[in-house]
C-alpha positions in Angstrom: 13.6 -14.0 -8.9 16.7 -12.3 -9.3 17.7 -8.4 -9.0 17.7 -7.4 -12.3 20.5 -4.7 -13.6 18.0 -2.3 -14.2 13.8 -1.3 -14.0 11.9 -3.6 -16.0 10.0 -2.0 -18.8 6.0 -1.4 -18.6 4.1 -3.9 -19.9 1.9 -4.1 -22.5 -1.5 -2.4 -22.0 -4.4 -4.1 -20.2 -7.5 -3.4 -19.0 -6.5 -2.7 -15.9 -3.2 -1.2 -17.0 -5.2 1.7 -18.7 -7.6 2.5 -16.4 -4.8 3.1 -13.4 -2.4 4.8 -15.7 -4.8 7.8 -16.0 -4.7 8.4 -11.7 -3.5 11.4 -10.7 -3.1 13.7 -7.8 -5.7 15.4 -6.4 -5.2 16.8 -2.9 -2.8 16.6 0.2 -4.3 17.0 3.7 -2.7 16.7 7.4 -5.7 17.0 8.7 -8.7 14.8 9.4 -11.1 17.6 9.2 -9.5 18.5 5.3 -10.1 15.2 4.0 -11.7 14.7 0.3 -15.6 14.7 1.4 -16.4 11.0 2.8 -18.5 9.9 -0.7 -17.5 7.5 -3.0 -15.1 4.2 -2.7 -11.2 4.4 -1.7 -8.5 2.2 -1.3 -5.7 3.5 0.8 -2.0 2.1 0.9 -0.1 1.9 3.8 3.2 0.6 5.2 6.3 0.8 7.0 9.0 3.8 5.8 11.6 2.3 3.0 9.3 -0.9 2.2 8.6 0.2 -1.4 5.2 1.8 -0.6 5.7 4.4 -3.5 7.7 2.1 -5.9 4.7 -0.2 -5.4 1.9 2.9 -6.1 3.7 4.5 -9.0 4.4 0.4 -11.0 0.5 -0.1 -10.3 -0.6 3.0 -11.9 2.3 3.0 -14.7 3.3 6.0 -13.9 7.3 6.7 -12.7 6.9 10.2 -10.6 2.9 9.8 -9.2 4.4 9.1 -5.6 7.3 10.6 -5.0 10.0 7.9 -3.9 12.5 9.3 -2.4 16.0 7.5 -0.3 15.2 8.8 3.0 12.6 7.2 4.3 9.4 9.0 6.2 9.2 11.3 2.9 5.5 11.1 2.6 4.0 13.0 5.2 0.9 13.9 4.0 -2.4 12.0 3.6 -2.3 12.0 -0.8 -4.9 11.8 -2.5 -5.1 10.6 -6.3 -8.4 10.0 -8.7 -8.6 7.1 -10.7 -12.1 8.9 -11.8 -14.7 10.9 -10.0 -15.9 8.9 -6.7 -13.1 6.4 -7.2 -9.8 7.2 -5.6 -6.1 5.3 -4.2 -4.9 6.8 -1.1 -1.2 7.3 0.2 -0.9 7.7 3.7 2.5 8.7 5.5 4.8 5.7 6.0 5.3 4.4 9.9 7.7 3.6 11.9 11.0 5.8 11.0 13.0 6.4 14.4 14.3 10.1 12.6 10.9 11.7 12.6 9.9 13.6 15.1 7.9 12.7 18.2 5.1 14.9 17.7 5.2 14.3 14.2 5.3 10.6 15.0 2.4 10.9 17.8 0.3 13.4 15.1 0.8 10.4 12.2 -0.6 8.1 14.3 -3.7 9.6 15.8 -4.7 10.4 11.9 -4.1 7.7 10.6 -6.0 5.4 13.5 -9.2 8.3 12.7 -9.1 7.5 9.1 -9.1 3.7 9.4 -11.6 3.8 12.2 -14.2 6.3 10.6 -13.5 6.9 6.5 -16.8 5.3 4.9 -15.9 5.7 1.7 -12.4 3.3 2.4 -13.5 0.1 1.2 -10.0 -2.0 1.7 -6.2 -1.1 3.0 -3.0 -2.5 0.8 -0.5 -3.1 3.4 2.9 -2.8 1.7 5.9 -5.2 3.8 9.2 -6.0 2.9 9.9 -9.5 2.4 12.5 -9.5 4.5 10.9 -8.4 7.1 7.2 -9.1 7.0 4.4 -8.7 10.1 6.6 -6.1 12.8 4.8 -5.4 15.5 3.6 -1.7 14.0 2.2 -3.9 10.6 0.3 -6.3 13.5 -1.2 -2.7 15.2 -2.1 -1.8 11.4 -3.7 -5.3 11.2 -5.5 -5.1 14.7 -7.2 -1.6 13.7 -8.1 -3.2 10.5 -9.9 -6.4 12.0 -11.9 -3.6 14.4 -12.8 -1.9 11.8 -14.1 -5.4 9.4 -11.7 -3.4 6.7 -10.7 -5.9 4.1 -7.0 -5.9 4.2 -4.7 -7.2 1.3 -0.3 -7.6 2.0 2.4 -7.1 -0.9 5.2 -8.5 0.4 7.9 -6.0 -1.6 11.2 -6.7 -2.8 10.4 -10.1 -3.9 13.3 -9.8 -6.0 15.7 -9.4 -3.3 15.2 -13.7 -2.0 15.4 -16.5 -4.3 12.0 -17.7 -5.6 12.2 -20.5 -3.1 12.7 -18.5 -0.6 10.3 -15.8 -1.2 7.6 -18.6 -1.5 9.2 -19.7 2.0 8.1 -16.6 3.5 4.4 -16.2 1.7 3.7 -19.5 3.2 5.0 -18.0 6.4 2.8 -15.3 6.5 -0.2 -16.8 5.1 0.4 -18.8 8.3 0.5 -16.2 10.6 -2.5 -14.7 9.1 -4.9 -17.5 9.5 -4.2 -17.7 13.7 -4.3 -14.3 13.9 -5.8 -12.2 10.9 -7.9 -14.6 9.1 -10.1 -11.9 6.8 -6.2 -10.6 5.5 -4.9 -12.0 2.0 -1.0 -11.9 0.9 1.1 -12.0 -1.9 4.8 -11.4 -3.2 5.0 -8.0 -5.1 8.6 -6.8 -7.2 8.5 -3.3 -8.7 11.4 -4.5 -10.1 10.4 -6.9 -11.8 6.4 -5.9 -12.3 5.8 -9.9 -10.2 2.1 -9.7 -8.7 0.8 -6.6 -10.6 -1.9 -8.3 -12.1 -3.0 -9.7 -9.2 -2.8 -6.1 -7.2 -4.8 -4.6 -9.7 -7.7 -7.2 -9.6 -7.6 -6.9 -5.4 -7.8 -3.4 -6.4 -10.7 -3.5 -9.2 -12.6 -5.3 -5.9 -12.5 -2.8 -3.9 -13.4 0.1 -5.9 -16.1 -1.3 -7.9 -15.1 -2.3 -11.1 
């Protein structure tokens, strides 16, 4: 599971492939009171700053600019909105933990996103985007515990794959699947590589799951 020199191209067209290429944006909102009306079924993607969270959202949709990825991390500071079709929607919520944003911006972050896990009907399961080389911090095990109080079906993409050796990204998926079962038994995992397109498939069927399809 090497790095490769450069982006792997997009694969040939599936089902799934065509039916998350055609997502776009809809709305961005800061406010819990501005959300998209709470109808329908959503799956929302969340995640530490710089772990791939965008990379990971624009490969699944096939689309190279729907998220904006960006090298400073913390960029997404908005709740973003896109439609896979009417009723149906992905969610990107701002990335945690970056030490450069602002308190207040840090403490309003939080408080939103803790409302919109604990009270959004309509969000039907969470993508939890980690890198692989350094899976379950203590902010992804707070994501996790409002999760479990919530029953909200959560599934991990361990990113960068590519970066380790595939023995040694296997090493940490059996790691983690560990840690899950003491602690967050209703939480699946697997290893995810924008750069090399490795678990798309089987984001996309998590993903088909959730919304219905």
């Amino acid at each position: 599971m090497k790095n490769p020199d450069k982006h792997v191209p997009f694969a040939p067209a599936t089902e799934a492939v065509n039916r998350y290429r055609t997502v776009h944006f809809l709305n961005s909102v800061n406010e819990f009171g501005r959300l998209l009306p709470d109808t329908g079924r959503e799956v929302a993607f969340a995640g530490r700053s710089n772990t791939g969270k965008s990379s990971s959202l624009n490969l699944l949709t096939s689309q190279r600019q729907l998220a904006r990825v960006s090298k400073t991390p913390g960029r997404t500071q908005m709740i973003n909105f896109f439609e896979v079709e009417p009723d149906r929607y992905l969610v990107d919520l701002p990335g945690y933990g970056y030490a450069r944003v602002p308190e207040a911006m840090r403490r309003h972050w939080g408080a939103l996103l803790e409302r919109y896990l604990r009270e959004r009907q309509a969000l039907r399961g969470l993508l939890l985007v980690m890198d692989i080389r350094h899976p379950l911090t203590g902010l992804d095990q707070q994501m996790l515990d409002c999760c479990i109080a919530r029953e909200l079906p959560t599934h991990i993409l361990l990113t960068k794959a590519d970066k380790l050796s595939r023995g040694a990204a296997q090493s940490v998926l059996q790691q983690v699947r560990k840690a899950l079962r003491t602690s967050y038994p209703r939480a699946t995992v697997q290893l995810f590589s924008a750069m090399t397109r490795h678990g798309v498939e089987e984001a996309h069927a998590r993903l088909d799951e959730w919304l219905g399809y």
